[in-house]
TORTI-591864 format. One record per residue (C-alpha): x, y, z. Coordinates in steps of 0.2 Angstrom, whole numbers, plus 5000, padded with zeros to 4 digits. Example, Ala and Ser with C-alpha at 12.3 -4.5 7.8 and 13.67 -1.06 7.14 Angstrom:
BEGIN
506249785039506849955036
This chain:
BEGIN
489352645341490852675331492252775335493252815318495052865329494752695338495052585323496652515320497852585305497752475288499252365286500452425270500352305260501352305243500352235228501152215210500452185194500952015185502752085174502452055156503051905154502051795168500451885160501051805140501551635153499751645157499151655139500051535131498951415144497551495134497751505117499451515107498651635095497851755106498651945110498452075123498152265123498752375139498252515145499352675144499652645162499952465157498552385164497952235152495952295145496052175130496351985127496051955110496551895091495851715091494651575099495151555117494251455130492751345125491151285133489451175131488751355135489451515134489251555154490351405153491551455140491651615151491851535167493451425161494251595154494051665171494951515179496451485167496551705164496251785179498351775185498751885169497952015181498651965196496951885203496351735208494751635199493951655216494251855216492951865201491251845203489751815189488351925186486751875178486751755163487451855150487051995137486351945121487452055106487452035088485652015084484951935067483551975062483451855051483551695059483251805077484951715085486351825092488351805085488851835105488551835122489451955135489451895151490352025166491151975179491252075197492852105206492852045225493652025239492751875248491051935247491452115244491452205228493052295223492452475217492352495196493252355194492552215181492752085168492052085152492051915143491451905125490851725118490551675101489051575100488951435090489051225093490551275102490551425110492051505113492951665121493551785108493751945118494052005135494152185143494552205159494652365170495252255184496352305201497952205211497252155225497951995229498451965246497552095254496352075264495052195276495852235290494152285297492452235296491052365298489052325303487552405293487552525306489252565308489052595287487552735289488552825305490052845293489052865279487753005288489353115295490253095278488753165269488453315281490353365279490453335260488753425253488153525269486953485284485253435274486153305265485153155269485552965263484552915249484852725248485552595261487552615261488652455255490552405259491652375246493552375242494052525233495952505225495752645210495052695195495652665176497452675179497752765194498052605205497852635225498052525239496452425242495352535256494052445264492652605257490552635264489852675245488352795248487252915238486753065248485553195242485153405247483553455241482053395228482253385210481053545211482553635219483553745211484953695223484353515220486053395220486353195222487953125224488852955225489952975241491552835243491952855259493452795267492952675283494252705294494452885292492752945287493653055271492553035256493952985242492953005228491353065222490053045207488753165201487153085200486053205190486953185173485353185163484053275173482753395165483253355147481453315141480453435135478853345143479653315157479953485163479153545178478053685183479253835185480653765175481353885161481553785144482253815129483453785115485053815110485553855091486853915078486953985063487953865054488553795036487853675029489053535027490853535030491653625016492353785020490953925024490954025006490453845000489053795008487553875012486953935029485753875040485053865060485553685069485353655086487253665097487153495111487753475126488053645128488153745145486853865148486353955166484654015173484954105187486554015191486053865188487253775177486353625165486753545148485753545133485253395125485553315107484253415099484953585111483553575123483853615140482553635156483153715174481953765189481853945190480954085201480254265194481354335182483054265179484454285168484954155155486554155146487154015135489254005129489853885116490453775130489953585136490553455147491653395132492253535123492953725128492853835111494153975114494054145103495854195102495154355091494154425107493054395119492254205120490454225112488954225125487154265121486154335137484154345137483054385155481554255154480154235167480154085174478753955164479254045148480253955135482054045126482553995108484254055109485454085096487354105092487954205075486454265073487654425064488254275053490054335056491754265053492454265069490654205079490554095063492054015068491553965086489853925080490353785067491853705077491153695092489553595084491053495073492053445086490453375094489853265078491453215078491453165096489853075097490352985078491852915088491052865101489452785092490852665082491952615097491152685116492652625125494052725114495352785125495152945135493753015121492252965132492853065148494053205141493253355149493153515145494353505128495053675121494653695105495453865101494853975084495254135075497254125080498154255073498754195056498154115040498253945030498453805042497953725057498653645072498453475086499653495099499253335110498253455121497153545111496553585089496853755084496153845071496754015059495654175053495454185033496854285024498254255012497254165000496354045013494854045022494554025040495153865044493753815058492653715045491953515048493453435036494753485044494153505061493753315057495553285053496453395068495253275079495853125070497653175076497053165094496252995091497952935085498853015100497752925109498052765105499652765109500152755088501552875081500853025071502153045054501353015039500152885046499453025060499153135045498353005031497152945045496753105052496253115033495252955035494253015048493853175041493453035025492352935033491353065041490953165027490953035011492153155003493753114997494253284994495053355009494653505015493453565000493653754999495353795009495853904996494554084994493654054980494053864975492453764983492953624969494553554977495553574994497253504999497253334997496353174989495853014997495452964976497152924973498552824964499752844975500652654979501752604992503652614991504952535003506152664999505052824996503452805008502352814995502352834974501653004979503153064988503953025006503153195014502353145029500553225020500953175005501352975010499953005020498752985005499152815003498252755017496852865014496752784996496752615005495352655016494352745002494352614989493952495002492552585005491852584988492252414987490952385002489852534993489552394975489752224987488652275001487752455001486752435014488052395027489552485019489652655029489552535044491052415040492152555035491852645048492252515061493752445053494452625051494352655070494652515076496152505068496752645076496952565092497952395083499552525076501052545082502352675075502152795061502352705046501052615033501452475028500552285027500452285046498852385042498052285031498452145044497352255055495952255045495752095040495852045059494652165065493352095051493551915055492051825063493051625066494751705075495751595060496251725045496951585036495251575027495051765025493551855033491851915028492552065016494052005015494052014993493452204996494952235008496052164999495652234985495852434993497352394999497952294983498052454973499052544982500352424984499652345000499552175004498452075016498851915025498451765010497051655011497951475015497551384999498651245009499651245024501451215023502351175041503851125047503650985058505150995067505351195064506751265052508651215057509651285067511151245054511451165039512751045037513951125022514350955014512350955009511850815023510450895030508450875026507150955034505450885035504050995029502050945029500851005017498950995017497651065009496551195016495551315004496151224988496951044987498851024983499150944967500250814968502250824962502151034962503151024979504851114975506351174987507351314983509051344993510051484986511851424980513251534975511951694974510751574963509451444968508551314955507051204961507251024967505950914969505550884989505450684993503650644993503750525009501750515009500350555018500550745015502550735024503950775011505850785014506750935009508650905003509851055005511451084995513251094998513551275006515251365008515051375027514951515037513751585025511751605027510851495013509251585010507751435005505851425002504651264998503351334985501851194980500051224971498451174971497551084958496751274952498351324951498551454967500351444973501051444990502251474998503251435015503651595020502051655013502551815005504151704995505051714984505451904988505551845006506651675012507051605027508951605030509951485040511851485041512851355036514151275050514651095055513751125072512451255079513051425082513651475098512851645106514551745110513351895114511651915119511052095127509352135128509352265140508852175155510652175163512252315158513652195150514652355151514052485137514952665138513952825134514952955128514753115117514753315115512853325115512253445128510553345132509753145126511053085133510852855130510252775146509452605150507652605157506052545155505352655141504152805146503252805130502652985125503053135113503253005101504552885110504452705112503252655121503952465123505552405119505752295103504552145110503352245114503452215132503752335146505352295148507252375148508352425132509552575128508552745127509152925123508553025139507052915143505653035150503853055143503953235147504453375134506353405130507553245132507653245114509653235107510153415106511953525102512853375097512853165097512753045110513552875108513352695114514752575114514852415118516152315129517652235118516752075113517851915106516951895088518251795081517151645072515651785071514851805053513151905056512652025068510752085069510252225083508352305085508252485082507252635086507852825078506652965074507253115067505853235065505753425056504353555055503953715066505753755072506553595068507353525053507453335045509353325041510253205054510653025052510752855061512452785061513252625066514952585067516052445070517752425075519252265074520452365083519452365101518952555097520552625088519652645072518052635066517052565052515352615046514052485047512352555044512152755041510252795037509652945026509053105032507153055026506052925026505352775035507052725043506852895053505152895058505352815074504852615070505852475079506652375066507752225065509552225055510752085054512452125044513651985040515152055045516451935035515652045019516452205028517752275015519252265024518552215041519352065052518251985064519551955079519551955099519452165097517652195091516752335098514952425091514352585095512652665091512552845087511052975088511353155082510853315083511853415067511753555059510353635063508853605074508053415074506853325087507953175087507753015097508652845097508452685106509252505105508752325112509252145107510952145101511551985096513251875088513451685087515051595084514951475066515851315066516851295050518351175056518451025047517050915043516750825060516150655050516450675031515250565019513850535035512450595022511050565035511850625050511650475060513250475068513950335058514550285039514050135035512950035021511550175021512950295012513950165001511950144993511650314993513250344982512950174971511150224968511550414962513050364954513550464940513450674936512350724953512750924955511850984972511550804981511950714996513050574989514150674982515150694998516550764990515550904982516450894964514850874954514950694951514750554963515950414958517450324964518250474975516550464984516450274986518350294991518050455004516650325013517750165012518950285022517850355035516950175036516150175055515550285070516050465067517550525078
């Protein structure tokens, strides 16, 4: 018999998740295209964004993700096993195939299962099936081993004494109790436990204290470390209800729709998953507001407009609760406002809304974060004030009718309040994207563009915004429609409305569907607050179906056309491909020697041949040169003389024989690539991105948000990664996730160590700065960067942002200055930066962080080998042809080595002169 003191203590043993970077190692093996998602506790739950590993069959195609993947979770391929043969998804009914297949694998130690812990691998079928999707709720376990093993019977001792202390003497076993590994659940990772998993019982199903719970029971301690209700869904049939049961339903007098109440007409509907008790037994109705519960005699059955999922708060009164005595057998048609009420009216129609909007969620995406287990979620109505409404990242709150405005507690903007929580989260930023797609959701929802229908008493026809907008994108100003975080917000409502109509006239049938998806989704793709092409990125990813957006995706023409006219763009279709064999240089050679190779192939469309051009910027201007057709699809590019030390911006632009053109960088000509000019690469003088303290000072007269380097803690609208989007160190103000730590009573400053620049032209640093107003707080400080030549004396300003706008929304962005275009400025041996986040004037929620800061050393000595035009080390007859065969007026070209505009007899003479191999 077992004796639980007897066994011996569980070794501590430390186990560590794979660090950011060995989990990107690890899928780079896999696909160079793929991306990950992580968990808010930073657990990876999605591999995804392109065609991975491939198999004869997709249990293959699964089985070698498994292998190559399983280290990006810090497990072996032997630590996950496979269950069944795999989930048909995506049927057809036309052809009765499936798109995929979803094959799961267990987590185990040997031949024990780790607790909740699974792999979920999604495989395109096709000739070649191939992973596209991963989602993992997976736990560390590597390492570890049982340091125990237990017999069957040893597993019903533990699991019989366990039982009788948890639920009471007349528990009893219901099924033969397993072993398995439990090391956590969701994010809250544990130290694996060797666990007796067991479902005890008290009672019949006929008893009103009738109760069956899942019991993980420790196995050397006997303490049960986590439990699980097992009678979610029982009596919720009308024809299943047993002799003696009390039935009924649940009902509301509701509006009829989502408009505010004045406009809609009112009717009954049924209230699910609502709480009712019979004789204090607590049960849940149903979708249709049934409920069933065992009852003796007479009893007393009362019903609040509370669930498992949602907690509607009357902060007017009392919470509303409708009592009734029934005998048991009799069935109760219960029902809420029947007075028709505002302040009952109110509880009534959000608690139902909150629900639609729930289940709407959920029906899209089931595995959205946190919205499928939040429990018990206030929902708080009748506050004591007028016009508005409220998300407070713990709860949506509604006002009483006055001043003009009705009650608040109505479908569209309970809709949108909800919306804010599902961009919360996400982990996204709120700013003008939290409020235009909180307006999506109450969009897609309700069909209507018109937000909030009937806020104002006595206008039913409009409400407070309008998803059936012009408003266009701006870099400066947000949005055509103003920079206001509700009214920039419209511009991604318009986006997600217009593509909606644009599925409505392509593809009725399937239109709500697609929208719907795609706008959810999307969600969980953002980063930030701000809207911008990143988005329409998102969509056109989500609605791919071959992982390669090169070619565009099934709706691609509808997307692009929503987001088209409101400024938006989405990724091209590639026409032709345009690479760089040999990647972009590192430098260019200022006496015009350099060439780059470049490649182009057709695609979508085929190139027509001699429409390749190269345009490298010279003196502010750049004209088109022909690129040297070598053949075969591989031209040579031929840059100019540049002044060195500067950056020569340059694009290659060809067509296709229907005349699209492209470009390399794809959205060129308002975007080049730039790439300094120098005799030799640049040499990295300074390099900081976070992971060490080169010797940074913090100073200032602020009284809290104080700069600090740390991982950072993400929430209340921080960073939640540092510039790479890795969990890794970089220069925060206060990093908590908690409330306050914001910059407060003054500024804070960051300053580098004195840094030798002399030879420096650019420098470029990765910025994060949010400077938020509303409540108490107001938008008026600034970002400012200043630099100095005299090791701190004196200060320049490099960069000062306004008080408004996307700059302050909290977004990490890249800047690179040159510093030689400075007015005044001498880059020396004395250069310092410093990095200043403020808190002025009056009140602001201000937060600041920095990461990568980086200054390379140009070359611009004399020319190490004058007239070598193809850089081969040497002068010699390859140069003296080059110069015979362009002899004469030659602006721009190789040959002319002494950059006069004309090669001629000074060039000839220049190589005569420098004649053999290169000093």
């Amino acid at each position: 018999m077992l004796t639980l003191a007897a066994i011996a203590t569980l070794a501590t043993t430390t186990l560590t998740q794979p660090s950011m970077a060995e989990a990107m190692d690890t899928l780079k093996t896999i696909s160079s295209s793929a991306r990950l998602h992580h968990t808010d506790g930073g657990r990876i739950d999605r591999v995804f964004g392109a065609p991975m590993t491939t198999g004869r069959t997709a249990a293959e195609a699964a089985d070698r993700f498994v292998v190559e993947a399983a280290a990006m979770w810090g497990l072996q391929p032997t630590h996950l096993r496979r269950t069944g043969d795999g989930q048909p998804l995506g049927y057809d009914a036309l052809t009765g195939s499936f798109k995929f297949t979803l094959t799961t694998f267990d987590q185990v130690v040997g031949d024990t299962p780790v607790f909740g812990s699974t792999l979920k691998v999604l495989v395109r079928n096709g000739t070649t099936p191939a992973v596209v999707l991963a989602s993992a709720d997976l736990h560390p376990t590597m390492g570890w081993n049982p340091p125990l093993s237990i017999t069957a019977q040893d597993s019903m001792i533990i699991s019989t004494m366990a039982a009788a202390r948890a639920m009471g003497p007349q528990a009893r076993l219901t099924k033969t109790p397993t072993t398995a590994i439990f090391a956590g659940i969701g994010d809250d990772i544990r130290p694996p436990r060797l666990v007796v998993d067991a479902v005890a019982a008290v009672g019949t199903n006929r008893d009103a204290n009738y109760t069956k719970t899942r019991l993980i029971i420790d196995a050397q301690t006997g303490e049960v470390i986590h439990e699980e209700d097992r009678i979610l869904h029982c009596g919720l049939s009308l024809a299943a209800a047993a002799m003696g049961d009390v039935t009924g339903t649940v009902s509301g007098r509701v509006n009829d729709g989502w408009s505010a109440w004045e406009c809609d007409t009112t009717v009954t509907e049924p209230l699910p998953w609502a709480y009712v008790t019979v004789g204090g037994t607590v049960v849940t109705t149903d979708a249709d507001g049934f409920f069933s519960a065992p009852a003796t005699g007479i009893v007393l059955v009362e019903s609040e407009l509370r669930g498992p999922w949602f907690n509607v708060n009357n902060d007017a009164g009392s919470d509303t609760i409708v009592s009734v005595d029934i005998m048991n057998d009799d069935h109760v048609e219960i029902l809420h406002n029947e007075g028709e009420t505002e302040l009952i009216m109110a509880q009534a129609v959000a608690y139902r809304d909150a629900n639609l909007v729930r289940d709407f969620v959920l029906a899209v995406n089931p595995s959205y974060p946190t919205i499928g287990t939040q429990t018990d979620w206030p929902v708080n109505v009748n506050l004591a004030d007028t016009c508005n409404a409220y998300y407070d990242y713990s709860s949506i709150n509604f006002y009483q009718s006055g001043g003009g405005c009705n009650n608040t507690a109505f479908g569209h903007i309970v809709f949108h309040e909800y919306g804010h929580h599902l961009v919360a989260e996400a982990g996204s930023g709120q700013g003008e994207y939290g409020e235009g797609m909180a307006d999506c959701i109450a969009l897609i929802m309700t069909g209507d563009p018109i937000m909030s229908p009937g806020f104002f008493q006595g206008n039913c026809a409009s409400g407070i915004r309008n998803a059936d907008n012009s408003c266009e994108y701006s870099e400066t100003n947000c949005s055509s429609c103003g920079s206001a975080i509700h009214s920039c917000g419209q511009l991604i409502s318009g986006c997600v409305y217009d593509t909606w109509m644009a599925l409505e006239f392509s593809d009725p049938l399937n239109a709500q569907n697609i929208i719907n998806s795609l706008t959810i989704d999307s969600i969980l793709l953002h980063n930030g607050t701000g809207i911008n092409d990143a988005i329409a990125i998102d969509f056109v990813t989500l609605d791919d179906d071959d992982g390669n957006l090169a070619n565009g995706s099934p709706h691609y023409t509808q997307i692009e056309q929503g987001f088209d006219l409101h400024g938006l763009n989405v990724p091209p279709i590639e026409w032709l491909s345009i690479t760089l064999p040999q990647g972009p240089p590192t430098h260019i050679m200022p006496d015009g020697s350099t060439s780059l190779p470049v490649h182009i192939a057709s695609v979508l469309g085929t190139y027509q041949p001699g429409t390749a051009k190269f345009f490298a910027e010279q003196n502010g201007t750049s004209s088109p040169i022909d690129l040297e057709d070598l053949g075969n699809g591989d031209f040579l590019a031929h840059f100019p003389n540049a002044q060195c030390g500067v950056d020569v911006n340059w694009f290659v632009w060809a067509r296709t024989t229907d005349e699209q053109n492209v470009f390399l960088p794809p959205n060129a000509p308002d975007v080049r690539n730039s790439t300094i000019s120098a005799w030799s690469e640049p040499t990295v003088i300074f390099d900081d991105d976070g992971s060490t303290d080169p010797g940074w000072t913090v100073a200032g007269d602020a009284t809290d948000g104080f700069w600090e380097r740390g991982i950072p803690a993400g929430g209340n609208n921080r960073p939640g990664t540092d510039c790479d989007g890795a969990a890794a160190e970089c220069w925060l103000t206060e990093n908590t996730s908690g409330g306050g730590g914001d910059v407060d009573g003054g500024s804070t400053t960051l300053t580098s160590p004195t840094i030798n620049a002399t030879g420096v032209a650019n420098i470029s640093y990765c910025w994060w700065y949010r400077n938020i107003g509303g409540g108490g707080n107001v938008e008026d400080d600034v970002w400012v960067v200043n630099i100095s030549d005299d090791d701190g004396a004196t200060w320049t300003v490099l960069q000062q942002t306004g008080t408004t706008g996307p700059d302050v929304e909290g977004n990490w962005q890249t800047s690179t200055y040159s510093l030689t275009d400075v007015p005044g400025f001498e880059v020396n041996d004395m250069f310092r930066i410093q990095f200043v986040a403020s808190d002025l004037n009056e009140s602001s929620r201000v937060e600041a962080a920095i990461d990568n800061v980086h200054m390379e050393r140009i070359d611009c000595s004399t020319q190490p080998c004058p007239g070598d035009i193809d850089g081969d080390g040497t002068v010699d007859t390859y140069e003296i042809l080059a110069v015979l065969g362009a002899w004469g007026p030659c602006d721009g070209c190789p040959a002319d080595v002494t950059g006069d505009g004309d090669v001629g007899i000074d060039d000839l003479l220049l190589l005569v002169g420098s004649f053999g191999p290169c000093p």
